[in-house]
Each structure stands twice: as C-alpha cells, then as structure tokens.
GUDO-940171 format. One record per atom (N, C-alpha, C, CB): y, x negated, z. Coordinates in steps of 0.001 Angstrom, whole numbers, plus 500000, padded with zeros to 6 digits. Each point is the difference from the previous one (the first is absolute). Glycine has a CB too. Layout:
N
YXZ ...
END
This chain:
299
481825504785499179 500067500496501370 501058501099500136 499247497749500831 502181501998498631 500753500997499989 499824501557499441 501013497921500068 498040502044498620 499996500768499193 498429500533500724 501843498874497725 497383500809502637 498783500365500913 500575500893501449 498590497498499043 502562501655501998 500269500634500904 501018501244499750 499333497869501081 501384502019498022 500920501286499264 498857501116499524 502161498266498862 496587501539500359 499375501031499812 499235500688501196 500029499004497842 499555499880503107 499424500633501322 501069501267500917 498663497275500159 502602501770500157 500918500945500360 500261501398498900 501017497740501296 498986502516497706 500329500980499139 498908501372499970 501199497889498670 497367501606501630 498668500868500236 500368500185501721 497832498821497813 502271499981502843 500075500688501424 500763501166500241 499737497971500692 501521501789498424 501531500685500609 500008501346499068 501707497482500584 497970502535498607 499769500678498757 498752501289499244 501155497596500139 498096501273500172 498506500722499615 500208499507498433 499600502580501855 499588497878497146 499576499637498888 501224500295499181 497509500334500445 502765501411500192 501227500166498686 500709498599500168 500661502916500066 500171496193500683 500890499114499888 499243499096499062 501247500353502242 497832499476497476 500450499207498544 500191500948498838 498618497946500626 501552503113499173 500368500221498897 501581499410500067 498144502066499601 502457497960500891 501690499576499840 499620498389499367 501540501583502564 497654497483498136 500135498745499264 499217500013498769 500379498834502050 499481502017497284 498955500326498722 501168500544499205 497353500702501052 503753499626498830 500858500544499278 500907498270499426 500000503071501626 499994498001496624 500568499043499180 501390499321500329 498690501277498476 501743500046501571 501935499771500731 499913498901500870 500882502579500326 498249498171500514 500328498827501614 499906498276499548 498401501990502006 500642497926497062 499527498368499635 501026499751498946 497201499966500372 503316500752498923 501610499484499399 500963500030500712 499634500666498246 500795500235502765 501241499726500728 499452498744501162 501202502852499618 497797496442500694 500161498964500950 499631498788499186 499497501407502130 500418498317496343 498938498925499232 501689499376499734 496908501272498529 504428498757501514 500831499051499863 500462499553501518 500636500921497545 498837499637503365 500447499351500995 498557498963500785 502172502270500172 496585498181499681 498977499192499876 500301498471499278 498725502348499989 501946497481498362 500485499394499383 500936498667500724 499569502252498580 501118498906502060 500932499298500936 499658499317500697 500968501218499969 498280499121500999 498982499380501095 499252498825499665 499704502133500710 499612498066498478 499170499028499245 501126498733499731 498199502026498736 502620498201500637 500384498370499592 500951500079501184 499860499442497022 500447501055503914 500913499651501152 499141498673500897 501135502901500153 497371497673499954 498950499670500387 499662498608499395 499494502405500364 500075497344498256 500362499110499473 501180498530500430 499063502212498737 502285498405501254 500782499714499998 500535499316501630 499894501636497710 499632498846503199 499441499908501326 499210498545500160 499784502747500076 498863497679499227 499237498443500023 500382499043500006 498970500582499231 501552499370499398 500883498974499027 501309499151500983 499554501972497587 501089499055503189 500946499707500592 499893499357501364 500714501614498608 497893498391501845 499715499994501583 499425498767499573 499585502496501354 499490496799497493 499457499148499509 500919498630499870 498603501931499032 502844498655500222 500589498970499511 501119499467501506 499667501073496914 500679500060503669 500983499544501118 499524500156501308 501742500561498656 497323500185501643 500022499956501384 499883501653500672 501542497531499733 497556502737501252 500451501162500029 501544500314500857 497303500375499660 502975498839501415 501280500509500413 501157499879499091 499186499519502069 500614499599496743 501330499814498914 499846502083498943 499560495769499415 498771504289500753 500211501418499211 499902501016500825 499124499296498075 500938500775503447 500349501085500590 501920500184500488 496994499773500760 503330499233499186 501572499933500093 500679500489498650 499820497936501657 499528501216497315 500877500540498492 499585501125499689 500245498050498917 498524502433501263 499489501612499721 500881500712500941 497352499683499433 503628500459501398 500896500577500761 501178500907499370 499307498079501326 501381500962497481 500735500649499011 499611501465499696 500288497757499131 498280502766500820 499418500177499494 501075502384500746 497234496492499483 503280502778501973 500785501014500743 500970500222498911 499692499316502571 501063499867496610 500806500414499747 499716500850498189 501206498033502178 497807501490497490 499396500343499095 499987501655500089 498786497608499928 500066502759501525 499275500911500130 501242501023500278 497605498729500736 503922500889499755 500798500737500516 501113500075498480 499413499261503079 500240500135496298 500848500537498610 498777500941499046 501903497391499832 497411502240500150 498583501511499210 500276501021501019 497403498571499067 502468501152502038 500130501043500963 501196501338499614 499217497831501766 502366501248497887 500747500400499776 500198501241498410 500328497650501828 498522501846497421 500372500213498500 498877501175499719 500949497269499188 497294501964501791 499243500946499301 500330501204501339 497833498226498254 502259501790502717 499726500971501126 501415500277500472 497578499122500759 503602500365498975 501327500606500549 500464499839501206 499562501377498741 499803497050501741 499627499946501658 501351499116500097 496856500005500558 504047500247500487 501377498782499805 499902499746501199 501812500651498315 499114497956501398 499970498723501169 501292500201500285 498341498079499266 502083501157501934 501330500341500202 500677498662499710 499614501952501733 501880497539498417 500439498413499497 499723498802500789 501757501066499061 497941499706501614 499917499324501261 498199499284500274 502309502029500969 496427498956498126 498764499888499787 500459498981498860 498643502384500873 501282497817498292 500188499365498575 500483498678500447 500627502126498469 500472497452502306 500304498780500424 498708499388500900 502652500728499881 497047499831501346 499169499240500317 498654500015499116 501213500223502145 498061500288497000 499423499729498790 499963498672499319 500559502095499920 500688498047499651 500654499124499611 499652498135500248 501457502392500284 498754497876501345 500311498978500941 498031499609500177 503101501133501507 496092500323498313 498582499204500118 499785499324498612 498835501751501748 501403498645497488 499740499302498823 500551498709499585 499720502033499552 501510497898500837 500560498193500200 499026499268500725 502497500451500261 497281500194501447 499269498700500522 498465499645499571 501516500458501969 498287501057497356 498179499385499072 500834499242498924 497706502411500027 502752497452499291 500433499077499004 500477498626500424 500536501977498872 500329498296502385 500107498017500808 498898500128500874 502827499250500378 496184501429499623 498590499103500297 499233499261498887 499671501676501678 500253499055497353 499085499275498372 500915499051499987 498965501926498203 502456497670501698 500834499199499668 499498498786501308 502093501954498620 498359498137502237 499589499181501255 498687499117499823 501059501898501399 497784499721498342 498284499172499897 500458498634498963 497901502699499954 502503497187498980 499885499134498781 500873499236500662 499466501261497795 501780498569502507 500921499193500536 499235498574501368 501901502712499322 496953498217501110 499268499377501407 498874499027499007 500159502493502323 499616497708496253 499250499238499626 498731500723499920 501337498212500790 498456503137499298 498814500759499426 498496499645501876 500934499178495874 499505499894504814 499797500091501051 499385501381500987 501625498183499207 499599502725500464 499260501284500862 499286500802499004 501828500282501836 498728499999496940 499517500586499138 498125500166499563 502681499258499590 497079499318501062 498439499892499892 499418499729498920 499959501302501393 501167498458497126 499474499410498908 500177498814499554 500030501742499641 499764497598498993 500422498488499641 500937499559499576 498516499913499732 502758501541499603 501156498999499643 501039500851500308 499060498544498143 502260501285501748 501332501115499587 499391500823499135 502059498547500062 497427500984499079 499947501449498422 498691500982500536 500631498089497204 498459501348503362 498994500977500512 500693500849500939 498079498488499736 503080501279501147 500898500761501040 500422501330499019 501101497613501593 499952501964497158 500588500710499579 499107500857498678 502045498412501135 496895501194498861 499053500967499607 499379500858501189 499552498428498068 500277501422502379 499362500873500941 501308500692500745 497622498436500308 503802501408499456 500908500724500448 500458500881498853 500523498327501748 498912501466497243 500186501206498927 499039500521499749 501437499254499044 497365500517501169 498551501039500383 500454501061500973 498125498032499889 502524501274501190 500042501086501051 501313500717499687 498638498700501892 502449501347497258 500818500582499695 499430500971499160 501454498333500466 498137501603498063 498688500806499810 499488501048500507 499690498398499672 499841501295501648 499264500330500766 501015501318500493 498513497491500436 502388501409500393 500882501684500427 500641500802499517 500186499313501204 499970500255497408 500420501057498783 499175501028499509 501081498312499306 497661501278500953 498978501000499379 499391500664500991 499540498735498161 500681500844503231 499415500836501322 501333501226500347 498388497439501284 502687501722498718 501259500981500291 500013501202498851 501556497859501061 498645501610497563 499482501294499407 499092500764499899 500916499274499364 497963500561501100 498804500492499426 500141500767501856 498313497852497390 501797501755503973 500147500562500459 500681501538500625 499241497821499389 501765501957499471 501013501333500543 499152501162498417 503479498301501404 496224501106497742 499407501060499076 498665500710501100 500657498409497200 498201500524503383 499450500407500688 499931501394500831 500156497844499540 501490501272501032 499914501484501138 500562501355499495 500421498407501977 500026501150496973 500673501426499038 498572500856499672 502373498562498436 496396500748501685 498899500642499477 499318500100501261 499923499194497570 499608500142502982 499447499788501342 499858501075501138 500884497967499372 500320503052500700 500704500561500394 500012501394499503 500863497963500422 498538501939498351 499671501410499553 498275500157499954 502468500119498429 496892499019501939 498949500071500163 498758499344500858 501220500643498319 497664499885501963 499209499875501349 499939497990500102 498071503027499688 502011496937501625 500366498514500131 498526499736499730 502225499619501823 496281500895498317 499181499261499364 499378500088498389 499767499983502431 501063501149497483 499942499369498251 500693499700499150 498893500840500051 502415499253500723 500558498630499321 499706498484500047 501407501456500271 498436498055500574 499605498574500309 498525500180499060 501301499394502889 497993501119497599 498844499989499336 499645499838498576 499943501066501710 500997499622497444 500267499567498433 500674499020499724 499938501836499517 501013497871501456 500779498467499906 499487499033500099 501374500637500691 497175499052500119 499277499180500456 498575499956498707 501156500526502915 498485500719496759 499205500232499112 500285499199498849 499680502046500936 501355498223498429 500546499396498741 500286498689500383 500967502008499012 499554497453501742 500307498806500289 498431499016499689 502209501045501911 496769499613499021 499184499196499899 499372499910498050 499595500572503200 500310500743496362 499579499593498724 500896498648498877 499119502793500462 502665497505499816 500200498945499618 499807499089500681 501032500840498958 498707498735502602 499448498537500164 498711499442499322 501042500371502057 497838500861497813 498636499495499035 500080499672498902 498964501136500859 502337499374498468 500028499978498395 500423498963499899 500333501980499255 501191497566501540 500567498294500162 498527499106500124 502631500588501661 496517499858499446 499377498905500278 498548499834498617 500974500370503156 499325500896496054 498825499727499328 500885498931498452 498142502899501132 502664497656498865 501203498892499177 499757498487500224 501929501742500405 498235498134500553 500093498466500396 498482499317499762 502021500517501986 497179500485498074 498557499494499870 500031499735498370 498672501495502204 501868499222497170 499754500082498479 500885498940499208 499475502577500247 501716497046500888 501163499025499032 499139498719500739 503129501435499669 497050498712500939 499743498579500991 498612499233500141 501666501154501381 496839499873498385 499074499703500269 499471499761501257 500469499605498180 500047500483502744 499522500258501370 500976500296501049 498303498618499391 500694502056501874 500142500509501644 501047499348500600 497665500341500375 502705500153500112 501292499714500965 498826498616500725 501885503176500669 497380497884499861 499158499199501269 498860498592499105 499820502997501940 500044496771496996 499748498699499067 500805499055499755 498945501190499100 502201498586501643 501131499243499739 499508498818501464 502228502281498591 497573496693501071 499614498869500965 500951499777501238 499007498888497964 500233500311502746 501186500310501742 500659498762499737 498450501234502369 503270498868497878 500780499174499687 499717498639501342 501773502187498509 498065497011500619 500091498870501155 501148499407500791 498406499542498713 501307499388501868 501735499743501007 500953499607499163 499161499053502117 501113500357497126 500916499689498952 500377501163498852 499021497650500486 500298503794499713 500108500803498946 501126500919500485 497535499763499123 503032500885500141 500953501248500782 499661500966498905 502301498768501348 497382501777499132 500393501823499777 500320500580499015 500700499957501598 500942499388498624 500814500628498870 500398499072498763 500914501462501851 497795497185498459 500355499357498414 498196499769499121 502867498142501178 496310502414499818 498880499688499287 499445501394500133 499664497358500400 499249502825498705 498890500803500146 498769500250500744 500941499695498523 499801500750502667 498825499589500957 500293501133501034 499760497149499658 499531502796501147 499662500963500986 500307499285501876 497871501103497702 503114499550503003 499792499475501754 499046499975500573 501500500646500402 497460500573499351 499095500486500704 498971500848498948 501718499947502175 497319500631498830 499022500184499369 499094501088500788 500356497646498949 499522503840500658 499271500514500700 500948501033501046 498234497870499509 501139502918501223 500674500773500685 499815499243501753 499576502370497902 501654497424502698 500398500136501646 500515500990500683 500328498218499694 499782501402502243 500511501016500057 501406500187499627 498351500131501383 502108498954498366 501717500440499643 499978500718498479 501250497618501417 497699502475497534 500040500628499077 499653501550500256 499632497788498919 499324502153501952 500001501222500805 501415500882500353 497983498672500920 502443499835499806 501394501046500909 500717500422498835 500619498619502406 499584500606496739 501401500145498998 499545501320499152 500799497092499621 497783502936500339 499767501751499381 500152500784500927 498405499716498481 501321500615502792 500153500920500770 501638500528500232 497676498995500913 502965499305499021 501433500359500205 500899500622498962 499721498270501385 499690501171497014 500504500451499048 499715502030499969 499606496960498835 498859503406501429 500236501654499897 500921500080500987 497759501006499297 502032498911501804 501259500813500995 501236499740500107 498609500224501177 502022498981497669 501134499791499574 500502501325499046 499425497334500291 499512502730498920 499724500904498718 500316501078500601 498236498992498685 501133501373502223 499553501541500821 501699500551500521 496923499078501333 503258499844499573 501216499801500413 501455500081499514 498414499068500759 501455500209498049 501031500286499305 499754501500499419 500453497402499559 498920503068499674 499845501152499645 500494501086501351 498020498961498145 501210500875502656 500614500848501032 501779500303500323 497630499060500860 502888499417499118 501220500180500164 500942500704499125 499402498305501040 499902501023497160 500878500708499396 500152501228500237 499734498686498725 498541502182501119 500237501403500179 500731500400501185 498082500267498817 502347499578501822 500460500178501493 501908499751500203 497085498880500800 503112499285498538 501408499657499982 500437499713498831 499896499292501938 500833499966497801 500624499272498844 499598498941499387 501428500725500843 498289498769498251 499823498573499191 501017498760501190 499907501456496733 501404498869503091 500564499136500780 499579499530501684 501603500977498214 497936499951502309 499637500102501352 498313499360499883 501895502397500712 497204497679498599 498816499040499829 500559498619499527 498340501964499366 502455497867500059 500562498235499517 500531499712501594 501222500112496819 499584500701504015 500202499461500950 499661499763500964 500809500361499188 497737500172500770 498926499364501019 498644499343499654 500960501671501203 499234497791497473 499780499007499485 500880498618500267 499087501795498609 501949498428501312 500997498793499960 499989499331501373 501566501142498258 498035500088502725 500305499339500816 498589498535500935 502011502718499827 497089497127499073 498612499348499945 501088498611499894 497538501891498594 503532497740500913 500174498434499696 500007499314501150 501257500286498118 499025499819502918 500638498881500769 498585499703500992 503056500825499941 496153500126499970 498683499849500658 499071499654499044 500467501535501663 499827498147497198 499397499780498984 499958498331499755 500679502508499220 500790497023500692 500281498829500188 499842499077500882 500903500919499008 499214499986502399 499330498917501314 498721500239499938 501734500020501742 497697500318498054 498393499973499332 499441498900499370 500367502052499570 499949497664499332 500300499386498848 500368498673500963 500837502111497963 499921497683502924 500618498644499985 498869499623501526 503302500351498669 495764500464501727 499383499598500862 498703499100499695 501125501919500941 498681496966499696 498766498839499701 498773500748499872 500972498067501397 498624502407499554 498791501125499952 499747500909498251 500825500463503143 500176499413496251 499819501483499177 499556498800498908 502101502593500704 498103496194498632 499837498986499103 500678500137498776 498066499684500989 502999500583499179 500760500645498861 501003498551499313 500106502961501430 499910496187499242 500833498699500114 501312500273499932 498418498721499043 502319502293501636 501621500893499978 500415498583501123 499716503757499813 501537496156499672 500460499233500979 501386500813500953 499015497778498250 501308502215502608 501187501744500516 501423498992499969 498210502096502484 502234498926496647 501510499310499715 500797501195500239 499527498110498098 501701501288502813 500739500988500586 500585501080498952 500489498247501818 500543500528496813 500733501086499657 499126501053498813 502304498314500631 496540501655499245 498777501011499370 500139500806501410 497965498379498126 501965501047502430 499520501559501396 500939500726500540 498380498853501017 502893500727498635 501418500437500151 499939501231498831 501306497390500854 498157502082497678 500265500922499201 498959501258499966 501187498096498845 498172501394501995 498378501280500253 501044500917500715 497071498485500688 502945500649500188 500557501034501242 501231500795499577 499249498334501841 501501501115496894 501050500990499874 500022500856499120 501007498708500776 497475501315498676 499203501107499383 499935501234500788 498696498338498966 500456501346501977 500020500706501145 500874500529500693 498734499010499936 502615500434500296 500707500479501032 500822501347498814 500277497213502087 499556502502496630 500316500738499005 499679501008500273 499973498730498691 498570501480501050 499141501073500261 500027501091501072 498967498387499060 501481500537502205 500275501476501228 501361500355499948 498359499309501893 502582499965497653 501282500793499491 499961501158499117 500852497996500190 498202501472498569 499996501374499287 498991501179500675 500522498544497750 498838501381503039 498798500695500828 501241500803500765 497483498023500356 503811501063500373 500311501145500686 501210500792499512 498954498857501805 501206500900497018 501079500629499182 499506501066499146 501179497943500000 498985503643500266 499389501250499311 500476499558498865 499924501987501546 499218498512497217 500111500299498856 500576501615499871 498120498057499543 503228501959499697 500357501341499700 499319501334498823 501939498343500831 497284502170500277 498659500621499699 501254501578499966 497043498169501568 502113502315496901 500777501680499961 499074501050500605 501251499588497664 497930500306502981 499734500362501158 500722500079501365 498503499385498719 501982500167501610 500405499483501073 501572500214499574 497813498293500742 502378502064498293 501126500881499783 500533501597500528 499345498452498288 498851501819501860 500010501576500246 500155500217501187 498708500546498453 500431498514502667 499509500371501041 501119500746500957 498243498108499573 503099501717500497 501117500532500503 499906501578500101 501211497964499072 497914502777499846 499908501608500057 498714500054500350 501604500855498291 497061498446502065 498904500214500842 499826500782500794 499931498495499732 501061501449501466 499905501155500831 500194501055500053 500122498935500579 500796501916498231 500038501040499675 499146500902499341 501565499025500292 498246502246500106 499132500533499115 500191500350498983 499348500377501300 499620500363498309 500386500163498377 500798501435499776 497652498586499176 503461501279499735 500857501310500303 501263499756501132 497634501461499515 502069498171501309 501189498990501290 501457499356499050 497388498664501786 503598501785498780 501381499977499636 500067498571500933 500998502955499506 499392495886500174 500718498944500491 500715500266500797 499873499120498500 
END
C-alpha cells in the first residue's frame, strides 16, 4: 500500500520523468542501510510489544529522545543545551522506573505471563529505540536532500522486498504460513506455544493498516520539515493516553491502572513539554540579529 500510494503520488506530482530518480542505482544504495534499519527496528518492535505489552514498549522506546539527540549531535552538529540533556535525561529514568515498576507489580499491567517476559520485551523495546533513534537522524540527513515522495517510496519499496524475502525464509526453514499455525486455545498463550490469537482479517486489522501508512507518511513529512528529535516528541507524547486506554474494561486488554505506573507516564510527559518549551541552540538563530539590515548596510 505504501509503495503503491508513493508511486501514485510521484506520476500525479511528477509525471513519468519522476520515476526516473527512483530507478537510479545511487539512490537504492544510499537508502538500502537505512531500510536495513527499519526492517529489524520493525522486527524488534513486534517482539517487544509481544513480550511486554504495548504501553511497557511505548514508554521504554522513549529513551529513544535521548538517543536521537546524541546522533543528532555527532551526525548533523545539532546541540542541546544542559539544561535539554538533563531533562532528557530525566525522560529516560522515568521510562526505565516504568519497565522496573511493570515487573515489580507482578507482570499484571504488562499484559504478559511472567517477570522475564517483562524484561524481554523491555530490551526488545530498547532495541527498538536504538535502532529508530539512529536510523532516524541518518534519515533526515538524507530525507532532506531529497523529494519527500521518493524518498519514502524507496524506503518502503525495499523494505517490503526484505519483508517477502524474510517471509519466504520462514517458509523454507520452518515449513509453513504464518496463517497455518492453529488458533491457540484458552489455556494456550502466545508467547509460549505455536499458535495463532486470531485468524483472518477485522476491522481493527483494517484500522492498524490504515494507521500504520499515515504514520509512515507522517513521519516522513516531519522529518523532511523538523528534526528527528521533534518527531520522538510527538510520539512520546501517545503514553499516558495510551495507558488509560489500556487500563479501560471496554478495550479487553486485562491492564489493571496503578497509580505509581501512571505517575511515571505522566512524568514522561511532563518531560516532554519542558523540553518542547526550551529552544534548542540553533546556529541559525545566531544570525537573525543582522536580518534587518541590508545587504552592504554598516551596523
């Protein structure tokens, strides 16, 4: 779907010449290690949302700021001030006394069967924000030099061939379909048998594709537009509505709402609009003081 609606937009916006740019060799080597990236971030994502929970891997994927704001620093020259870096800092403790907390509560909110499934799935999602935080700021180093639909469009392109090639792998080690794996019964779980929740497409499989491209779309947009750090931080700020979600009867998630987890959401969050309203010392914004002068104009 991504790689279908990226080529539609590219003929609309474009006309024909625009695919010659995604037909060039260069272009499919300079985006095939960050595709790479994607792919097992993606991976790594599953794995992590599987074993702990998704609000245990949208809180620990948070780190992921401070990650994106040290690449930031090294590949692009982008600096934080001590004062950023501390509260950084301070989000990344309270995603870490949330994973600590989930296991401490008895794996209860977490949504899986033991402590060790917690702290696996809290190093999936560490993983996770190691390979999104980096792979994000290379992104926009590239992203940024080129048309926002063909970039995504080769990113998405390649991605999908290694998902066919993974999935034709698994057919060849394993001997069968994802979707040939029997429906786990009430006594089965998930994450200790070979088996399957469900079966077939709903509408929530629906939603979760529709929501997944315009995530895609979205993020791409921002990078080209802002910073790596500034998309993590409106991402981050999904936990605490994420978690009362999660802990509501209606949703069937079996979350039970425990204060001091929602204490540590929330001080994810309150992180986040601190650093939101604290400028980053941009060398831009170094200049702007001679703006009004013209050019040739004596101070």
């Amino acid at each position: 779907f991504n790689v279908a609606l990226g080529l539609a937009a590219i003929k609309l916006t474009l006309g024909r010449k625009g695919f010659a740019e995604i037909c060039r060799v260069d272009r499919h080597r300079q985006m095939l290690p960050l595709a790479i990236v994607y792919c097992l971030g993606d991976l790594a994502a599953i794995f992590a949302i599987g074993s702990g929970g998704g609000p245990l891997y949208v809180v620990v994927t948070n780190s992921r700021l401070m990650i994106a704001a040290a690449a930031s620093r090294v590949v692009l020259g982008r600096r934080q001030t001590t004062f950023q870096w501390a509260v950084l800092c301070g989000i990344t403790l309270a995603a870490a006394a949330y994973a600590v907390l989930s296991v401490r509560s008895g794996s209860s909110d977490a949504g899986s069967g033991s402590n060790g499934a917690v702290w696996v799935g809290a190093l999936w999602a560490l993983a996770k924000s190691m390979l999104s935080g980096t792979a994000a700021v290379l992104t926009e180093s590239r992203y940024k030099r080129l048309n926002l639909w063909h970039a995504n469009t080769l990113l998405k392109a390649q991605s999908l061939v290694g998902a066919m090639a993974m999935y034709v792998l698994q057919y060849g080690f394993c001997g069968w379909w994802a979707e040939d794996l029997p429906l786990c019964g009430a006594s089965a779980g998930a994450a200790s048998a070979w088996c399957s929740m469900w079966s077939g497409w709903d509408r929530w499989t629906v939603a979760v594709l529709a929501a997944e491209i315009s995530a895609g779309w979205l993020s791409v947009a921002v990078l080209t537009r802002m910073s790596a750090v500034a998309k993590f931080v409106c991402k981050t700020a999904t936990g605490p509505t994420l978690y009362l979600a999660y802990c509501l009867p209606a949703f069937g998630s079996g979350y039970r709402f425990d204060p001091s987890l929602f204490i540590a959401v929330v001080l994810v969050a309150v992180g986040i609009i601190v650093y939101i309203n604290s400028s980053p010392p941009d060398e831009a914004t170094d200049s702007q003081w001679c703006a009004g002068y013209r050019s040739g104009a004596t101070p």
